[in-house]
N, C-alpha and C positions, 0 to 999 in steps of 0.2 A: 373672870371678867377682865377684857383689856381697859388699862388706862394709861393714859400719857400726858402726864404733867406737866406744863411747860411753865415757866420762871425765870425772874430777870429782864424783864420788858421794862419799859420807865420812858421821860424826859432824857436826851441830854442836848447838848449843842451839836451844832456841827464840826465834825474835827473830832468829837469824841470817842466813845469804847463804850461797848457794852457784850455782856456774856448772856445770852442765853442758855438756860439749860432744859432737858429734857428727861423726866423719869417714867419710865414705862413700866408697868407690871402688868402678869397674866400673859406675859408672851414668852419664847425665849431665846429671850434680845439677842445672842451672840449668832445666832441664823436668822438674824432680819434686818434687811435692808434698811437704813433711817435717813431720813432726809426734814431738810426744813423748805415749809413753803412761806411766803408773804401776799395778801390780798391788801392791798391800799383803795381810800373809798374811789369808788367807779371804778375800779379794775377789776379785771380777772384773776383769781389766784396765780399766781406763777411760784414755777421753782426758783429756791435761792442754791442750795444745797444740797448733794446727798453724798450718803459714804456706804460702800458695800460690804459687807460683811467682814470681808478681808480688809479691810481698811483703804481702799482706792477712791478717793472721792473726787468729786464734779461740781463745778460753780457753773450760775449764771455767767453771761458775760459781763454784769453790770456791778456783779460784784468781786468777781476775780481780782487774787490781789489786796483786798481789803478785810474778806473774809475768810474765815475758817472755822472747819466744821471738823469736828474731833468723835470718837467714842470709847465710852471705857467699860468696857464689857461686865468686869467685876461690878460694877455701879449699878447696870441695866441703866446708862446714859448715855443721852449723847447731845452734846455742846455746838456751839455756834460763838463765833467770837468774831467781833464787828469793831473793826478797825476804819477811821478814818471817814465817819460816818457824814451822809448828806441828808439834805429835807428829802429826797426823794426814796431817803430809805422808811422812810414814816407807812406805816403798816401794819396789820396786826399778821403776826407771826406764828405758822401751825408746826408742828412737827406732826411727821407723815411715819408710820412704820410698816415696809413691806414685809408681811407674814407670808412664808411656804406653810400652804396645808394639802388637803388631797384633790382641791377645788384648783389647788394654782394657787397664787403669791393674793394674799386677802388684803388691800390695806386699811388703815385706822388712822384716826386723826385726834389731835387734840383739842382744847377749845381755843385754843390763842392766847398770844400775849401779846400787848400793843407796846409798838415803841415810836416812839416820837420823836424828831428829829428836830432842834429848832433851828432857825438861821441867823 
């Protein structure tokens, strides 16, 4: 059974930090894509981040610069680190993991963790 735990969502200010993190089981994390997505209300989910297996990762434009997205294979994680944060990063926050199986790249999601931006 996959699962994928996400932690570390909260309150802060603006100007703040925060770490998300991500534990997956039932998959195996060092051949799967991970990424973090964000849906704030009346949006559309969008991408924040992703990192590829090899470790090459890809930002939003919106958050470029501010953010980073790490993983540590030993762990079966992978982080998000939120630098420098505004109201408009207020969202609840999914991790995404691209699985290869015999169908093609399967993905799974988490249930979210809200983070809240204040001004």
């Amino acid at each position: 059974q996959v699962q994928l735990v996400e932690s570390g969502g909260g309150l802060v200010q603006a100007g703040g930090s925060l770490k998300l993190s991500c534990a997956a089981s039932g998959i195996i994390f060092r051949f799967s894509a991970m990424g973090w997505h964000r849906q704030a209300p009346g949006k559309q989910r969008e991408l924040v981040a992703n990192i590829t297996i090899g470790g090459n990762d890809n930002y939003s434009g919106s958050v470029k610069g501010r953010f980073t997205i790490s993983r540590d294979n030993a762990k079966n994680t992978v982080y998000l680190q939120m630098n420098s944060l505004k109201p408009e990063d207020t969202a609840v926050y999914y991790c995404n993991a691209g699985v290869p199986s015999g169908r093609g790249v399967v993905d799974y999601w988490g249930q979210g963790t809200q983070v809240t931006v204040s001004s």
